[in-house]
C-alpha positions in Angstrom: -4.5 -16.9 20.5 -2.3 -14.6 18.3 -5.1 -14.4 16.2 -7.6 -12.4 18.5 -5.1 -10.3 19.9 -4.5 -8.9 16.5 -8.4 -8.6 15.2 -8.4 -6.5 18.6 -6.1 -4.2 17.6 -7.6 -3.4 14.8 -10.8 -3.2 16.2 -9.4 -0.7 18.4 -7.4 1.2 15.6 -10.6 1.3 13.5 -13.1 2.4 16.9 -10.4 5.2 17.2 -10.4 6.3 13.9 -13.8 6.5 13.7 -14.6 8.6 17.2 -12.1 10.7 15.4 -14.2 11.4 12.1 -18.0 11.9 13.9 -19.8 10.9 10.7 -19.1 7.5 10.5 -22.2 5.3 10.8 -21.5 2.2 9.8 -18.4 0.3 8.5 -18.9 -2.2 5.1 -15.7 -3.4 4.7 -12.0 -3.4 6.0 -9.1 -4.4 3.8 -6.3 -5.9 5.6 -2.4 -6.7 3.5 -0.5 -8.7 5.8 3.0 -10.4 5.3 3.3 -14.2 5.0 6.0 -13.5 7.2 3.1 -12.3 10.1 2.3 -16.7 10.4 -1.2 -14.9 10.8 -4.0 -17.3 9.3 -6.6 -15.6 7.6 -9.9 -17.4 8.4 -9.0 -17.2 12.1 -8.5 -13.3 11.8 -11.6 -13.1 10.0 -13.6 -15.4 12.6 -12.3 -13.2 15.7 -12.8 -10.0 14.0 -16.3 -11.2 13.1 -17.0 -11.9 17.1 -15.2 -8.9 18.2 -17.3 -6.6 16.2 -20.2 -8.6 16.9 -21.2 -6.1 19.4 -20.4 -2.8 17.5 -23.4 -1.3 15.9 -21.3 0.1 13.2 -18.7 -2.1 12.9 -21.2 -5.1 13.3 -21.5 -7.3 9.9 -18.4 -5.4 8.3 -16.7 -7.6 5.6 -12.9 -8.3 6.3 -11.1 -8.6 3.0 -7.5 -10.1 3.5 -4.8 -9.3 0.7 -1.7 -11.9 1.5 1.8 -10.5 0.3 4.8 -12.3 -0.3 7.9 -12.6 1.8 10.3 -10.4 -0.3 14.6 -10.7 0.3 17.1 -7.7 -1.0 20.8 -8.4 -1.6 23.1 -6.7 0.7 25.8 -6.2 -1.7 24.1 -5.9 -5.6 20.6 -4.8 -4.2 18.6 -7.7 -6.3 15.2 -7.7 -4.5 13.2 -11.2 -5.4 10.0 -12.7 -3.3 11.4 -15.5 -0.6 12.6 -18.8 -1.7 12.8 -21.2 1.6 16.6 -22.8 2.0 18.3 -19.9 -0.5 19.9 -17.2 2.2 22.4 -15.8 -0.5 22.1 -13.8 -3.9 21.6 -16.3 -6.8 23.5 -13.4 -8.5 26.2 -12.1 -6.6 26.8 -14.8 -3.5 26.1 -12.4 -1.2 23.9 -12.6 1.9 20.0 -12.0 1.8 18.1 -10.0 4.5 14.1 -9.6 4.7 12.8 -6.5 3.5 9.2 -7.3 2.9 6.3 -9.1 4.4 6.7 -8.9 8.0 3.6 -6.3 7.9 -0.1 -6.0 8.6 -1.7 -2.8 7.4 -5.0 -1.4 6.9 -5.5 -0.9 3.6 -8.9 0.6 3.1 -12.0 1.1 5.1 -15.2 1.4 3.4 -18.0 3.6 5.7 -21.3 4.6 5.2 -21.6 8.3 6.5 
């Protein structure tokens, strides 16, 4: 499941981060932007990050907020940039050829702790 293996990581990337800081003694809320272009879906992140952290005293109960962002092409040639339109692979301005240069990410926005 593509799905767990990527609420693990961040469950990992957040443990990390806070063994780092000390203070942290409980984490409220996590806020995720991921790419359409991920396939990730949302509600089964959210489930196996809720059972993952099941366990974790401070990570237990955390609320997983997930910001979805568009697919975004750029024009080789004229340097139009315009969110993904599925079946148009060159500029409606110029004819030239489209690549991806947005929403093939998943970042960890923000993390809300109680110290």
């Amino acid at each position: 499941m593509h799905e767990y293996s990527v609420a693990y990581q961040i469950y990992e990337t957040l443990k990390h981060v806070i063994e780092e800081r000390g203070d942290v003694k409980k984490v409220k809320k996590v806020i995720l932007e991921i790419g359409e272009l991920t396939l990730i879906n949302p509600e089964q992140l959210e489930f196996c990050f809720s059972a993952i952290t099941s366990e974790d005293e401070i990570m237990k109960d955390s609320e997983l907020e997930i910001e979805m962002k568009k697919a975004v092409v750029e024009c080789e040639k004229c340097g139009k940039v315009e969110n993904l339109t599925p079946g148009i692979f060159i500029c409606l301005k110029c004819g030239s050829p489209l690549k991806i240069s947005g929403g093939r990410d998943l970042v960890i926005k923000s993390v809300d702790v109680e110290v």
